[in-house]
Structure formats: structure tokens, C-alpha cells
N, C-alpha and C positions, 0 to 999 in steps of 0.2 A: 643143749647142755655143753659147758666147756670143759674141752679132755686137760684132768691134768695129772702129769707123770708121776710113777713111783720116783718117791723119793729115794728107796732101794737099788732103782734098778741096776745098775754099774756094780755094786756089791752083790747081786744075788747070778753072775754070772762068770765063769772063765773066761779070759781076756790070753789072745797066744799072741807075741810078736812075729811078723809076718815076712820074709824073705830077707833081703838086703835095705828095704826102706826100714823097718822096723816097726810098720802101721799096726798097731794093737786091735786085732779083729777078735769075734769072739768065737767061744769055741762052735757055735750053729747061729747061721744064717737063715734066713728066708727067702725060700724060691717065691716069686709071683708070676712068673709064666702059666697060662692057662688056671689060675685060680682065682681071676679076681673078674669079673668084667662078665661078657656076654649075658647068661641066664641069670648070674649069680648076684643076687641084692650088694646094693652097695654098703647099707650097712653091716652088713654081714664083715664084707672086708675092713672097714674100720675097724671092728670091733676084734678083728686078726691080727692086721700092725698095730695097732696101742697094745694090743694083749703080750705079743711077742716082745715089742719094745721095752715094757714093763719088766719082762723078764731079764731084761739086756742084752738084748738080739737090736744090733747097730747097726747089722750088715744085709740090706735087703737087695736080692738079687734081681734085676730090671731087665735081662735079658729076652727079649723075642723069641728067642729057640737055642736049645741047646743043640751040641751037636759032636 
């Protein structure tokens, strides 16, 4: 089945400008460190980024480890 986006999603979110560049992030992101991969089904994860995206969550965090 092809995913296709809220047409909402940009409107159902707060958008903050961000330092000195002005990048428009929104107010919550998404961690994916330790939540997607090993045990855990891969549809499972789809079905978390389209969800969050939907919501208008832009900013998903790729990092390896925090620290």
C-alpha cells in the first residue's frame, strides 16, 4: 500500500525558529536511536515515522548515541 501524507500535517503542529539560521523546527522531534531496528519489526517503525510525520514532526533525530 502506498503511504500517503496528511494533508494537515504542517497545520496541526508548532513550528519555533531556530538560532541564528532561522530553520523553522517543530516544537517535538523524534529520537530513533535504539528504537527502531534489532528485535523490533520493521513495520512497526513505519508505521511510527509516517505517524509522527503526519502529526508534523519534520525533525527526526539519526544520532547513534547520545551523550
Amino acid at each position: 500500500m502506498t503511504y500517503v501524507a496528511a494533508e494537515d500535517r504542517y497545520e496541526s503542529m508548532v513550528y519555533r525558529r531556530s538560532g541564528r539560521s532561522g530553520l523553522s523546527l517543530p516544537a517535538l522531534s523524534l529520537g530513533l536511536w535504539q528504537n527502531f531496528g534489532g528485535d523490533r519489526p520493521l513495520e512497526t517503525g513505519r508505521e511510527i515515522v509516517r505517524r509522527a510525520f503526519d502529526l508534523g514532526i519534520t525533525h527526526f533525530d539519526l544520532a547513534n548515541n547520545y551523550g
